[in-house]
N, CA, C and O atoms as a GROMACS GRO file, in nm:
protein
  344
    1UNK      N    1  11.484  11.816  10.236
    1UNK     CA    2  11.410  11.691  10.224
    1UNK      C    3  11.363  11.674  10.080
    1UNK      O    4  11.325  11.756   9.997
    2UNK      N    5  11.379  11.542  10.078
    2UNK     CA    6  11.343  11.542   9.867
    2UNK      C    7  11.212  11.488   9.868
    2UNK      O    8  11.200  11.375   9.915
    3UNK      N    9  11.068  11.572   9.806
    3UNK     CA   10  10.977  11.513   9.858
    3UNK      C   11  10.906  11.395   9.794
    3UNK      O   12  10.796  11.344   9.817
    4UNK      N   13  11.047  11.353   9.665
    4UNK     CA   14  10.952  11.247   9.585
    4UNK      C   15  10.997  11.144   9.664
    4UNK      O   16  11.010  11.060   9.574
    5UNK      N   17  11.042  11.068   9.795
    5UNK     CA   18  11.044  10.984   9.812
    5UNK      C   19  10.897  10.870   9.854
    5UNK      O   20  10.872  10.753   9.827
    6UNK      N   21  10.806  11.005   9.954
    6UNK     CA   22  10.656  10.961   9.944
    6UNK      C   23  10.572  10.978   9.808
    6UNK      O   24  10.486  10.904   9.759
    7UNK      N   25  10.626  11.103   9.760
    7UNK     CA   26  10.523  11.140   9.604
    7UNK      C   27  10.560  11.090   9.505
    7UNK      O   28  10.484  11.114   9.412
    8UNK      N   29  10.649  11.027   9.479
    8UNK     CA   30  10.714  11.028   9.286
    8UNK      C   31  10.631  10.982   9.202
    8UNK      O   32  10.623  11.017   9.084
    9UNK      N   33  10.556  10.894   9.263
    9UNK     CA   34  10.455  10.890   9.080
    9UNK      C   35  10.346  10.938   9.103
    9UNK      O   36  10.262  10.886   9.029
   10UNK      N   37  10.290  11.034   9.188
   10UNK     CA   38  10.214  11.200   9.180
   10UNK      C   39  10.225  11.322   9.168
   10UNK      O   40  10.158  11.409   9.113
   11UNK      N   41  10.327  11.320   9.229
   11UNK     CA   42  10.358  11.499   9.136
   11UNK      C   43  10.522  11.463   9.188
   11UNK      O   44  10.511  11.454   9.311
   12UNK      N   45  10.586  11.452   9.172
   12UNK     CA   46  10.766  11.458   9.125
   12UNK      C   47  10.811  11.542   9.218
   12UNK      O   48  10.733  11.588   9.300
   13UNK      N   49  10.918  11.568   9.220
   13UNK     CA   50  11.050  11.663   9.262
   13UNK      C   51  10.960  11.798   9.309
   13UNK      O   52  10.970  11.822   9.430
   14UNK      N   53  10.896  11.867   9.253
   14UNK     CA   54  10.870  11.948   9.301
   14UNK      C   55  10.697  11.979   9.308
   14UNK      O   56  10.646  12.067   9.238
   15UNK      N   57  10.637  11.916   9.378
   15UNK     CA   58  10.532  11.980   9.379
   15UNK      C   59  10.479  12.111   9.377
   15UNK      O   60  10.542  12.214   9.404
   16UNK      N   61  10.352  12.101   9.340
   16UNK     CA   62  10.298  12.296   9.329
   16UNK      C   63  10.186  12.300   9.438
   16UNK      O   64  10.129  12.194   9.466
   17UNK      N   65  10.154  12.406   9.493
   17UNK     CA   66  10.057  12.466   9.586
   17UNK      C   67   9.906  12.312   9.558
   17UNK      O   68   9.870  12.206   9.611
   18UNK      N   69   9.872  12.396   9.450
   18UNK     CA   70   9.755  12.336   9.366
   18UNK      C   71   9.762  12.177   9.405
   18UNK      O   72   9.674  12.128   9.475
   19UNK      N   73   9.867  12.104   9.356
   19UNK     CA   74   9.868  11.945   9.363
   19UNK      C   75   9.831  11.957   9.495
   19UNK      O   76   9.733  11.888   9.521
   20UNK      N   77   9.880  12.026   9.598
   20UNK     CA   78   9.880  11.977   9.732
   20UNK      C   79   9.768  11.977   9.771
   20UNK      O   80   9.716  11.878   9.823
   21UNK      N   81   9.705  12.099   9.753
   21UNK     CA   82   9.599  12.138   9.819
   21UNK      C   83   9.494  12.038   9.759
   21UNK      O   84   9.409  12.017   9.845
   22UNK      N   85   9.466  11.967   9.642
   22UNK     CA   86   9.389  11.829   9.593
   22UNK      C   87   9.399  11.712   9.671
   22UNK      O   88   9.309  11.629   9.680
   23UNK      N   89   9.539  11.706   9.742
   23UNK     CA   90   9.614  11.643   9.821
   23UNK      C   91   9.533  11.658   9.947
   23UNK      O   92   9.473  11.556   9.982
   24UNK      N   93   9.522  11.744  10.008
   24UNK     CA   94   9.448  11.787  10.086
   24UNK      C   95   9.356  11.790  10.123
   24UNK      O   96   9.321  11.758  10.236
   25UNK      N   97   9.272  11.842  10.011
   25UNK     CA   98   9.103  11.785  10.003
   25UNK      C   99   9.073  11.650  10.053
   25UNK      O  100   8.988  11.630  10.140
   26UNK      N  101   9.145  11.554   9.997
   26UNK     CA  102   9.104  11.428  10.013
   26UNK      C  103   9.100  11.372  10.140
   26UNK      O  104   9.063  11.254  10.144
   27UNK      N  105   9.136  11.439  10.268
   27UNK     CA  106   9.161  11.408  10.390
   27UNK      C  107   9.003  11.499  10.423
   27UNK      O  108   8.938  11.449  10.515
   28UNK      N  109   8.965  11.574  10.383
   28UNK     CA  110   8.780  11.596  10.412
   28UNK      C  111   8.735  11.491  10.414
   28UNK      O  112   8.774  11.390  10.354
   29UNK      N  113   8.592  11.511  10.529
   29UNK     CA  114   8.516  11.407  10.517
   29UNK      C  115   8.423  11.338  10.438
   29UNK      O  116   8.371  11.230  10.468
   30UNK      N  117   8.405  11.400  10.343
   30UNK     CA  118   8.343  11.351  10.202
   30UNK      C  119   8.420  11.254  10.119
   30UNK      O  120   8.370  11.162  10.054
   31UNK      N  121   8.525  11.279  10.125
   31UNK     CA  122   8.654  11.163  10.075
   31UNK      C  123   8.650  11.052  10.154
   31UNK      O  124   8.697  10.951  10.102
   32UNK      N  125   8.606  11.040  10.267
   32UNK     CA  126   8.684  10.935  10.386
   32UNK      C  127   8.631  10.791  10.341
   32UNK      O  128   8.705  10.696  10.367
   33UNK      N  129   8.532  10.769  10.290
   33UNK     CA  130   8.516  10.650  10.221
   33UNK      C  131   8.614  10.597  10.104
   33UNK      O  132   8.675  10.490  10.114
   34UNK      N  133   8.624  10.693   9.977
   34UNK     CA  134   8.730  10.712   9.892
   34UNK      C  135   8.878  10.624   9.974
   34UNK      O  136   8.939  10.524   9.934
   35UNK      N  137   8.895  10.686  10.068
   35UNK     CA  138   9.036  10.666  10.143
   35UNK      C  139   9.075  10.503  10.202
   35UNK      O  140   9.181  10.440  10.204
   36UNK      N  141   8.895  10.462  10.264
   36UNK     CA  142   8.879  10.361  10.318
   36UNK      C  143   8.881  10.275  10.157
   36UNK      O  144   8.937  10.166  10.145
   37UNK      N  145   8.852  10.303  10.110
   37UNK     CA  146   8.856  10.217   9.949
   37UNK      C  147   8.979  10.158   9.969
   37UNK      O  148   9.004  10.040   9.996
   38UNK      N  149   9.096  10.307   9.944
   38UNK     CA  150   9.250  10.260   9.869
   38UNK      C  151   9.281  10.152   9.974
   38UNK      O  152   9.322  10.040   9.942
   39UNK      N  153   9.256  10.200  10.126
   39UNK     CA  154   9.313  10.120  10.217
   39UNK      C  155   9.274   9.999  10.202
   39UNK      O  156   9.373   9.926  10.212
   40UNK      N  157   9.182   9.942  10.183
   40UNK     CA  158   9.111   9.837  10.199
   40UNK      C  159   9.184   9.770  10.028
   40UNK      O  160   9.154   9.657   9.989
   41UNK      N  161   9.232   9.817   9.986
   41UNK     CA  162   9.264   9.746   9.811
   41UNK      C  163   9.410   9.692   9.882
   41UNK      O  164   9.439   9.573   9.886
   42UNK      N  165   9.491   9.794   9.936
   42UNK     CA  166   9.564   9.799   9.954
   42UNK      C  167   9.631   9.647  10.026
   42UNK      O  168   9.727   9.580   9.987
   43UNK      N  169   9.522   9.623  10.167
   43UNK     CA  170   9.528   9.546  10.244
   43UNK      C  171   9.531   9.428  10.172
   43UNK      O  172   9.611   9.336  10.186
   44UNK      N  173   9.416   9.439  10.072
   44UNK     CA  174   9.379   9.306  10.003
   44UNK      C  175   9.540   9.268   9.843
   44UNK      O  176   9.539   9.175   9.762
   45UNK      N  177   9.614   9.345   9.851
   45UNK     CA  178   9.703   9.344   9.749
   45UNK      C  179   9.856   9.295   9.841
   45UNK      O  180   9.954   9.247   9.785
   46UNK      N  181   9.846   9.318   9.971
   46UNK     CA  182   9.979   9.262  10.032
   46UNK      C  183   9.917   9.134  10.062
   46UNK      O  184  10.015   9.060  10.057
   47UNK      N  185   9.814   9.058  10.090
   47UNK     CA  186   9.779   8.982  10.130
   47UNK      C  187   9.798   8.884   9.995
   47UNK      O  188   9.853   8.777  10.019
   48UNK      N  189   9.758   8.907   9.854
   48UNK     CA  190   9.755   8.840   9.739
   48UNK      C  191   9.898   8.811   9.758
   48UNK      O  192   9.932   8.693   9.746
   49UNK      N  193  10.022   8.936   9.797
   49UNK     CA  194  10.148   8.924   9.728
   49UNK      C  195  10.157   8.795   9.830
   49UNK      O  196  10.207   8.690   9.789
   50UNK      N  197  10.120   8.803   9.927
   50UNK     CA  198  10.192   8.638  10.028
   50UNK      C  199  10.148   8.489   9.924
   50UNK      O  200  10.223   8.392   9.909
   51UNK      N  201  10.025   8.503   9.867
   51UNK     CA  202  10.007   8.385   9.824
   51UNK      C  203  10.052   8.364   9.683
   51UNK      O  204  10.055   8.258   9.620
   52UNK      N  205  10.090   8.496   9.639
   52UNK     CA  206  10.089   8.462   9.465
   52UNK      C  207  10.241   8.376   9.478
   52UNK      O  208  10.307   8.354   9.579
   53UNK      N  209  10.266   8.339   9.351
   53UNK     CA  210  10.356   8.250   9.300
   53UNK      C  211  10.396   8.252   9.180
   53UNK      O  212  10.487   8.173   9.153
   54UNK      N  213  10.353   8.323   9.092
   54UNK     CA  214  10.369   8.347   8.936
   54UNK      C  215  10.467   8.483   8.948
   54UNK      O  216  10.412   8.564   9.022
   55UNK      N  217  10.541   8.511   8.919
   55UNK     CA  218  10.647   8.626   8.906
   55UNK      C  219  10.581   8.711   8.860
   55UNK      O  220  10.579   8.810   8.934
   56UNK      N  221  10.515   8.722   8.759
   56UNK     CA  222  10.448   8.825   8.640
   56UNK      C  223  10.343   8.887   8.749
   56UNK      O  224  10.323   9.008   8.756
   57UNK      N  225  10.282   8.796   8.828
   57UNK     CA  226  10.180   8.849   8.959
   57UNK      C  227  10.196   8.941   9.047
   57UNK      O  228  10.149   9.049   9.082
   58UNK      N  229  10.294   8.853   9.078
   58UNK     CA  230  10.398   8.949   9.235
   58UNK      C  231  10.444   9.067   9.209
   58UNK      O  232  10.455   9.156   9.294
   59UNK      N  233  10.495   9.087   9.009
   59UNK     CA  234  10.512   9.224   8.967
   59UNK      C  235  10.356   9.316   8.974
   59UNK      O  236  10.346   9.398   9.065
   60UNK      N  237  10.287   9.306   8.916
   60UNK     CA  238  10.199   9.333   8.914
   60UNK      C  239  10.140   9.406   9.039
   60UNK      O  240  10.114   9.526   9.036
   61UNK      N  241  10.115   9.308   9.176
   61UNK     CA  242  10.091   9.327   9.232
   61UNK      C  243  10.181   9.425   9.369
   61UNK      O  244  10.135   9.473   9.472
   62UNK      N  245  10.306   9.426   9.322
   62UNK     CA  246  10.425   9.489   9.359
   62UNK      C  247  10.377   9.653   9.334
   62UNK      O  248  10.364   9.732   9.429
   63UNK      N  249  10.358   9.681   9.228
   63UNK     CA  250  10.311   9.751   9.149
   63UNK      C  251  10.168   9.862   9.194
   63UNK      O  252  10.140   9.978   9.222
   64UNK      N  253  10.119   9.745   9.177
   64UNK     CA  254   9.988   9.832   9.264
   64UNK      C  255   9.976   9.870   9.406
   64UNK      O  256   9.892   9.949   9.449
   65UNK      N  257  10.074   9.804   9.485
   65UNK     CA  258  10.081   9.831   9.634
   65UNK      C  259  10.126   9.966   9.612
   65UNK      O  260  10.069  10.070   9.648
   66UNK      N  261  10.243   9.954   9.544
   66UNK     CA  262  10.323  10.109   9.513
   66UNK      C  263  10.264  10.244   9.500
   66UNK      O  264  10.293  10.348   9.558
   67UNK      N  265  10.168  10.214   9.400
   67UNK     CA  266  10.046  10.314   9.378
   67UNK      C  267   9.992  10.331   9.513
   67UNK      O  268  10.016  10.420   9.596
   68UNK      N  269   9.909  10.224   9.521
   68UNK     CA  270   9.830  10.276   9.630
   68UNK      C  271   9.866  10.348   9.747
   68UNK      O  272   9.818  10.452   9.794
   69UNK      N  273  10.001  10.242   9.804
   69UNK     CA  274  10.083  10.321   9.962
   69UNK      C  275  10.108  10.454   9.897
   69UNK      O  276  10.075  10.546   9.971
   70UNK      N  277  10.145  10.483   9.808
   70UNK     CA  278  10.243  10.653   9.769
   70UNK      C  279  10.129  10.736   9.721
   70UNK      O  280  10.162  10.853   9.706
   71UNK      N  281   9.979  10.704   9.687
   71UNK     CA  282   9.912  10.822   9.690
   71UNK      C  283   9.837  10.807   9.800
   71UNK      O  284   9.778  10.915   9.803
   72UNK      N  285   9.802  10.750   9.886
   72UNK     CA  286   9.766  10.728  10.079
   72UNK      C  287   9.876  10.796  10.144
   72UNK      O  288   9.845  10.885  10.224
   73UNK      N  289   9.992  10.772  10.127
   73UNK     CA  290  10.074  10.846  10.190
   73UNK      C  291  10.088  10.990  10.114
   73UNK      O  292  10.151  11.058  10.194
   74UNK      N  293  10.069  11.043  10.038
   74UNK     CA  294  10.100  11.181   9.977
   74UNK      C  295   9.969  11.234  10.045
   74UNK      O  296   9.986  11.324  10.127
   75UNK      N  297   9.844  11.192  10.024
   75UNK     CA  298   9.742  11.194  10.128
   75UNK      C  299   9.790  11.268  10.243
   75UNK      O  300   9.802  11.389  10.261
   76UNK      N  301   9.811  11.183  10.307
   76UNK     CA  302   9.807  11.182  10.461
   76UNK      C  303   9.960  11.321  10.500
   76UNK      O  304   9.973  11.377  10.609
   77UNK      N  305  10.050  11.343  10.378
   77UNK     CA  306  10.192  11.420  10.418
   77UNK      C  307  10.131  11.545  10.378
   77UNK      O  308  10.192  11.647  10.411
   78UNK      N  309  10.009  11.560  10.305
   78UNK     CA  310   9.972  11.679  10.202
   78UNK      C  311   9.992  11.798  10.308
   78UNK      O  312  10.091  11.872  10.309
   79UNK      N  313   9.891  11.806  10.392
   79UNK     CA  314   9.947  11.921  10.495
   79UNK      C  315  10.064  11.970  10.535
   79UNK      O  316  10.064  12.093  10.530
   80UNK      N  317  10.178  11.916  10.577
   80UNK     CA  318  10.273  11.931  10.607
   80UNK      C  319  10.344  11.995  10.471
   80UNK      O  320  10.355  12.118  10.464
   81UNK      N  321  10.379  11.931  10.391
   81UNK     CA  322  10.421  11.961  10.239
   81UNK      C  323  10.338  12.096  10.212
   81UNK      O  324  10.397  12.203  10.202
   82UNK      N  325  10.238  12.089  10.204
   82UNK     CA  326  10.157  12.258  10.183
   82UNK      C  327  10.224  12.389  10.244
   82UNK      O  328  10.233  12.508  10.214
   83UNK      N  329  10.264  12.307  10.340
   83UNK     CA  330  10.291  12.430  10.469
   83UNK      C  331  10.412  12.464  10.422
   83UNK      O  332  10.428  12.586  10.409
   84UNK      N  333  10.530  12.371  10.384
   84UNK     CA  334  10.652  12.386  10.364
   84UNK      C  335  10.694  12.456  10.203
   84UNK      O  336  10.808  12.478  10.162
   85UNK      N  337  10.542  12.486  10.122
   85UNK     CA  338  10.559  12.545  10.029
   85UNK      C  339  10.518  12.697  10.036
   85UNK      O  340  10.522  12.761   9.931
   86UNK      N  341  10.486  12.744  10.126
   86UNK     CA  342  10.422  12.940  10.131
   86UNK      C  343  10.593  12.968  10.121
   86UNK      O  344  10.636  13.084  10.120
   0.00000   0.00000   0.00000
């Protein structure tokens, strides 16, 4: 499995122990607001892409969905990925 298809613009081709386990952390409950943040940007950035109309926007905002879904999802895979690195 190639794992930059959820991670590539957080840690690449090969992640290390370390990234993950940061990865990891963030699924504690001290983070869970943090998390509710991205989600909530997130929501509000597919919703812009329906109305925008300016190209330069839709990139933009293309853009930041990207970010956001692929470090929520590296999030949420961190465990699994941890495990598959001992």
């Amino acid at each position: 499995m190639s794992y930059n298809v959820f991670m590539k613009l957080f840690v690449g081709l090969k992640p290390t122990r370390s990234q993950m386990q940061a990865f990891l952390r963030c699924k504690q409950p001290e983070s869970e607001k943090l998390l509710e943040i991205f989600k909530e940007r997130l929501e509000e950035t597919k919703t812009a892409l329906i109305y925008a109309d300016d190209p330069v926007r839709i990139s933009r905002l293309q853009g930041r969905a990207e970010v956001l879904a692929d470090f929520l999802e590296t999030v949420e895979k961190s465990s699994e990925i941890l495990e598959r690195l001992k």
